[in-house]
N, C-alpha and C positions, 0 to 999 in steps of 0.2 A: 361982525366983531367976534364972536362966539369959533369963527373957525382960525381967523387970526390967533389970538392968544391956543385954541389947539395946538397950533405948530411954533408956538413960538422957543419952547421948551427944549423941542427937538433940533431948531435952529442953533439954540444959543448953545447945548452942548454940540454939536459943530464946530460951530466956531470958536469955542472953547478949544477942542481937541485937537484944532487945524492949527492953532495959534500954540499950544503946546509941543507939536511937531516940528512948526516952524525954528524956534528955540531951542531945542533938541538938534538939531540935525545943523544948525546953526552956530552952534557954540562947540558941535565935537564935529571937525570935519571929518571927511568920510576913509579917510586912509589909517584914522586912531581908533573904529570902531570894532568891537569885535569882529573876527570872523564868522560865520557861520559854515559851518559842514559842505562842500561841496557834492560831496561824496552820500549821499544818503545809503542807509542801510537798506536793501531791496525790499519793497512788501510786496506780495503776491497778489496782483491785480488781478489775475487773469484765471483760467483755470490751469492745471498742473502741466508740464511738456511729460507728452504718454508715451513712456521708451518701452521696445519689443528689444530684447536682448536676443539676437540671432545663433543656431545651435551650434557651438566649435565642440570639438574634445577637451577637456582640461589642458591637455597637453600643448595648447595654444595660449595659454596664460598664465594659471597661477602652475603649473607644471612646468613649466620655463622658470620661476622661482626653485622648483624644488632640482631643478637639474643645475641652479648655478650656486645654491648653499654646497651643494655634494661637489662640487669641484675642488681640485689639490693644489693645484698650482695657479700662480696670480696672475692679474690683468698684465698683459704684456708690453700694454702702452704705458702704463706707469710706472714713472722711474723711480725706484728705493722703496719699495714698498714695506710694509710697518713687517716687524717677524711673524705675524697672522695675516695671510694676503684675505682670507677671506672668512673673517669672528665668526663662528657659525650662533646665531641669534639663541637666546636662553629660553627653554621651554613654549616656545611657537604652535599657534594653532595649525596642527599639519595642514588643517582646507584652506588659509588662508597664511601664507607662509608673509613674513616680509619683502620690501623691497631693500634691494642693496644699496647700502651707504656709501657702494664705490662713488667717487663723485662724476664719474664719465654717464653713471647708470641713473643717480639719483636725481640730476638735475632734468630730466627726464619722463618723472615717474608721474603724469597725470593719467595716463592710461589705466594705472594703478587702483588711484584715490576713485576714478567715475566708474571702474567697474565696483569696485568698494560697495561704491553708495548704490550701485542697480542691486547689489547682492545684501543690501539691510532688509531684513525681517519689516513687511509692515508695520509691525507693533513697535519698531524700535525707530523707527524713522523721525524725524522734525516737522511738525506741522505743516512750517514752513517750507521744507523743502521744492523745491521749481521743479523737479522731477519724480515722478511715480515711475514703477518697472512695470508693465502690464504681460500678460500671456495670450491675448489674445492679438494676432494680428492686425485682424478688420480695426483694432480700436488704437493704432498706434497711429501715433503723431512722425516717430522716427524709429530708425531700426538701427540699433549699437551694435557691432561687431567687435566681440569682444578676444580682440588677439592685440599678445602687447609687442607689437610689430618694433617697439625700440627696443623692445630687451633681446627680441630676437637679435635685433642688427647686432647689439651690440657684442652678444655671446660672441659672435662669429666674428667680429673686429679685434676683440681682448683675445680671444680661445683659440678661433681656428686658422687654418692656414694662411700663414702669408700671401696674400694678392689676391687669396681667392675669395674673396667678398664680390668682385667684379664679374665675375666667373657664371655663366649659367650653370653651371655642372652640381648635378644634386649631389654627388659623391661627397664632392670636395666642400660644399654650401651649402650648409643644413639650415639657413637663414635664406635663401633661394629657395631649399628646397618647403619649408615651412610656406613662403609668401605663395609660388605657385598652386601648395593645396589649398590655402585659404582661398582664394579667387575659386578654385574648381568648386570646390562648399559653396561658398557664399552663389554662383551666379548659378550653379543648380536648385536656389532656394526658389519657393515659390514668393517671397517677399520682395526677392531681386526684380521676380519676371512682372511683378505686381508694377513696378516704376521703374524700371531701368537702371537701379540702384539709386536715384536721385534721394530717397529720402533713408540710406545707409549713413551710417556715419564710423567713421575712420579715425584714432588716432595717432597721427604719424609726427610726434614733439621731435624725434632725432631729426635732421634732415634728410637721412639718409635711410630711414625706415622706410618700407615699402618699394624699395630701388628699384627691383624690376620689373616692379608689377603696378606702375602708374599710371601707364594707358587704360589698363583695365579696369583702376576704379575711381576716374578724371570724372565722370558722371554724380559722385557722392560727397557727402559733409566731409570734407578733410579739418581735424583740429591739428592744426601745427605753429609752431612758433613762430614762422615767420615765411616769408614764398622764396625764401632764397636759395633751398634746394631743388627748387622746380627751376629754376634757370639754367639754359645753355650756354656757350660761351662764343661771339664769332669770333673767329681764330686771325682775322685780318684786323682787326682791332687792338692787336696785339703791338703790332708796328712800333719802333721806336718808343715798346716801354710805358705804353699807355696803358689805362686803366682799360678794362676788358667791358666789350658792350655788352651790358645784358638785355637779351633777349627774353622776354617773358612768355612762358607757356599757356596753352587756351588753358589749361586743365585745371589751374589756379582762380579765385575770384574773392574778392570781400563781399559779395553778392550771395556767392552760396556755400564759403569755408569760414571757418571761424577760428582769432587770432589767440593762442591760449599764452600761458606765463610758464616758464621754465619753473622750476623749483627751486626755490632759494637754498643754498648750500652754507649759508653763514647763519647763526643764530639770530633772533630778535631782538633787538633794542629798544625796550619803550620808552618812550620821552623821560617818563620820573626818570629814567637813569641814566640820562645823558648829561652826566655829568664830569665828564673829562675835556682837560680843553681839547681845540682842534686846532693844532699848532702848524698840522699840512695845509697849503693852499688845496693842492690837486694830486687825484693818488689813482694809478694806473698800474693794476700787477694782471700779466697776460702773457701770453705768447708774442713776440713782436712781429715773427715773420707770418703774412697770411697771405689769403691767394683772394683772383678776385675781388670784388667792393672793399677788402679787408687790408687791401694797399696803402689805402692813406692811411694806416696805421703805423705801418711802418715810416712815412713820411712824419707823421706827427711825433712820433718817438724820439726821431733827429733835431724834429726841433724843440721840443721841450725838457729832454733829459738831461740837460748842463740846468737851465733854472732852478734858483733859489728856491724852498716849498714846495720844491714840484719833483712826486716819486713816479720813477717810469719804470719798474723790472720786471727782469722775468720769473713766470708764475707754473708753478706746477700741483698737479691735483692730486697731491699728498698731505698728511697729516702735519707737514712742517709747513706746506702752502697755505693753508687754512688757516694755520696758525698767525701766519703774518699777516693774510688776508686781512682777520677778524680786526687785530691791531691796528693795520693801516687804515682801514674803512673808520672807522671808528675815531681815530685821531687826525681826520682831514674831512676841511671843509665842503669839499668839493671830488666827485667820484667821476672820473670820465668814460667815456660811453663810445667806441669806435669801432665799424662795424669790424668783425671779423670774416671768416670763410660765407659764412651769410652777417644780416643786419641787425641779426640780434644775439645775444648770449645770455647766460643766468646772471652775468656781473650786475648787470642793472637792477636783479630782485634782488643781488645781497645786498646794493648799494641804499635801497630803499628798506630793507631789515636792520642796517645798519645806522639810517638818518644820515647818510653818506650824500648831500645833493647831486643827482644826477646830471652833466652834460652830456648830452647826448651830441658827438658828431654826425649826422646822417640828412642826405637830401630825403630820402623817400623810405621811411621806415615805420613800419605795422605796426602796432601796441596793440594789444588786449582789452578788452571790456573799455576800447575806446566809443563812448556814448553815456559811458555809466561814470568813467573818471576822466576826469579834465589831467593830464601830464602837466600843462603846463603851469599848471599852481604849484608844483614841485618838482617842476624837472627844466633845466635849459637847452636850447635846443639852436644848435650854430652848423651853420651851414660849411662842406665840403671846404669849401673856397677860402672863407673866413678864417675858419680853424689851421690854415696850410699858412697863414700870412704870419711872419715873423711879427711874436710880440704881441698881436691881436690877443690870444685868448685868455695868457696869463693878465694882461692891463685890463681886459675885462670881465674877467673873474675878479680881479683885488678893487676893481670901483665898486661892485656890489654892497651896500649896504649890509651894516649888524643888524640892521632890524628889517628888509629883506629875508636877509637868510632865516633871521630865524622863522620869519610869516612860512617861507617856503620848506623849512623841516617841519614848520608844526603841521601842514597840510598832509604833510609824508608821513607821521604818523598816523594821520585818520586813515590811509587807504593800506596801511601794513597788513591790515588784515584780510584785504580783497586778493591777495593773495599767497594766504595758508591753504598748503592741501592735507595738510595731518588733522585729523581730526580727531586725535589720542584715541581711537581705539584699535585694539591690535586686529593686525589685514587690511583694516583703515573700515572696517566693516561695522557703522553705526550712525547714527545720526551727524551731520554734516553742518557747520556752523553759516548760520543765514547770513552770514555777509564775507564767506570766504570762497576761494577760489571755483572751487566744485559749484554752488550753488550760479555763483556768475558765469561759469564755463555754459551750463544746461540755460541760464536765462538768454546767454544770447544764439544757441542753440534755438529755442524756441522763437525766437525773433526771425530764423531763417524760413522756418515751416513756412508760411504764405509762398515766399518763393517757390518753395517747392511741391508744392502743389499746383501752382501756378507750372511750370516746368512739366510735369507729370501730364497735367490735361491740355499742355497745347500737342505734347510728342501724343497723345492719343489722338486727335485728330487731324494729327499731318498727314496729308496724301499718298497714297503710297506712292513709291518711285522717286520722291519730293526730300533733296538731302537739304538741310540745314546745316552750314558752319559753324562750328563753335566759336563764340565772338568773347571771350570772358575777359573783362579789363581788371587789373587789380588796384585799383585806385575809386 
């Protein structure tokens, strides 16, 4: 008797609390209930990812900043450029110069932000932050190579000679001639000969950074936007007009590179001040003609560009582009998303700075700190095929629900901030905000290391004579 009444107490609040839930979850069905965060802001489980910054000369980085403020004359792929092709910045820390606000350069610049953050002062760092800089070898997790391999590209794309970007020739390619000493440095390193560069890591955001020198470092962490520079083209696929097959590279993997974010080029919009209507259905400012995967772009443009609500033009990356940009992103429902020369571009982070809902057109297309954010809570995603069929996308874009959209802008606001790389101090050299780009770049950096160690210790005890193909799938 004595143990009965013990538990009876415990029973009855039970049943109490079960029969309150019941009622609860009963009376508010589950589609009217708050959202919860998908998105959590990172907390540091684990212990820190321990980066060896590998030895370059200045003149591989932040020396590439100071040789493109001192320049006279403007980016050459820019058309109309502002009467100052190039502001020279207001009292700048000379060790730490900025990056440039051309938007060819700037949507680019995470090379920038992560060497930033290896170059903060212990004392100034964030608790939080997922990355330490170490100096000792033996005690590193990964090895940063700190060359900003897109600004090289890009010098030499805006600056120097016409055609000769393709060009081995060091005379004429000082963005060749740059990538070949990097590779000579780096594979004389004793950190190289330690792993075969496996546990190197690379940032290559241009797709065309590192161009000639990608066999030589297909071994290491590549961070780039997207695998769609690593693609060849077979030329028999060409045939009557057809979309070009692509061939995927060993060199590439989601296994051991990791998917980073462009740099948003449009300012931020946070929710409180979204307050203009959005009177555009669907708003597309781009280039129309592209090559490769970027053809159904052009296909899409033919047939959406007569529709009601629906802006299709063309975009340029000047002061008057930007201008429109900001406007149109802004006052339209819906941001379309088609791949370009590769499958992704910065459109999509301004569409997401903007509260601009993303569709994304793409069968097979890479995102960023996919594991840490769910896209599809705010982003649509329509298949090649669908998107090509007269009428389809505009009929379903305008069924979507007001109160859809708005679940799917309010989710877009929680992850605006997973990827900011500014982290307001100037050279970008200071503590780094724990739920912004840098910090998730490094966390899923460290998510690679097992692989590669794993990698490391089987090539130590491969036989000799004993070759292995490289099999890397990217999917």
């Amino acid at each position: 008797m004595m143990k009965w009444r013990s538990l009876s107490l415990p029973i009855a609040i039970f049943l109490a609390f079960s029969l309150l839930c019941l009622f609860f979850f009963s009376s508010y069905p589950l589609s009217s209930l708050p959202l919860s965060s998908p998105y959590p802001i990172p907390t540091l489980h684990h212990p820190p990812l321990k980066v060896y910054v590998a030895d370059l000369p200045r003149s591989f980085n932040y020396g590439l900043l100071d040789q493109f403020w001192s320049l006279s004359t403007p980016d050459s792929r820019i058309a109309n450029p502002t009467s100052d092709p190039n502001p020279k910045p207001i009292n700048p820390d000379p060790s730490y110069p900025p990056y440039p606000d051309n938007p060819l350069m700037q949507q680019y610049s995470a090379e920038y932000w992560l060497l930033g953050d290896l170059e903060t002062p212990p004392d100034l760092r964030a608790r939080d932050s997922v990355a330490v800089r170490v100096y000792d070898l033996e005690e590193s997790d990964v090895v940063f190579v700190p060359f900003f391999a897109t600004l090289s590209a890009e010098l030499q794309l805006g600056w120097g000679k016409k055609g000769a970007f393709l060009k081995k020739d060091e005379s004429s390619n000082l963005d060749y001639k740059r990538q070949k000493e990097v590779v000579e440095r780096i594979k004389r390193s004793e950190a190289w000969k330690r792993s075969g560069g496996r546990d190197h890591v690379f940032v290559l955001t241009d797709p065309v950074a590192m161009w000639h020198a990608k066999a030589d470092i297909a071994p290491a962490m590549l961070l780039v936007v997207d695998f769609g520079g690593w693609y060849k083209l077979d030329s028999q696929s060409m045939k009557n007009g057809t979309v070009p097959e692509r061939i995927q590279h060993t060199q590439v993997s989601l296994i051991k590179d990791v998917i980073v974010p462009y740099t948003h080029l449009l300012p931020t919009l946070p929710i409180s001040e979204n307050t203009v209507t959005r009177h555009i259905l669907l708003y597309f400012k781009g280039a129309k003609h592209r090559h490769r995967g970027g053809l159904v772009r052009e296909k899409l443009w033919d047939i959406l560009q007569n529709e009601p609500d629906v802006i299709m033009e063309e975009g340029f990356p000047n002061s008057t582009g930007r201008s429109q940009s900001i406007k149109g992103m802004r006052s339209s429902q819906f941001c379309l998303h088609p791949a370009g020369d590769t499958p992704t571009s910065c459109r999509l982070f301004d569409a997401v700075a903007s509260l601009c809902i993303p569709v994304i057109v793409s069968d097979n297309i890479p995102l960023p700190f996919e594991g840490i954010i769910d896209y599809s809570q705010f982003s649509l995603f329509i298949s090649e095929s669908q998107a090509l069929q007269k009428n389809y996308l505009v009929t379903y874009l305008r069924s979507i629900s007001e109160k859809r959209k708005e679940r799917l802008r309010a989710n877009m606001a929680r992850v605006q901030s997973h990827f900011e790389f500014d982290n307001g101090f100037p050279g970008g050299v200071g503590p780094v905000p724990r739920d912004g780009a840098v910090n998730h770049i490094w966390e899923m950096v460290y998510q690679k290391v097992p692989n590669v160690r794993q990698a490391i210790l089987r090539e130590k005890r491969r036989p000799e004579g004993v070759v292995v193909p490289l099999r890397c799938h990217c999917t």
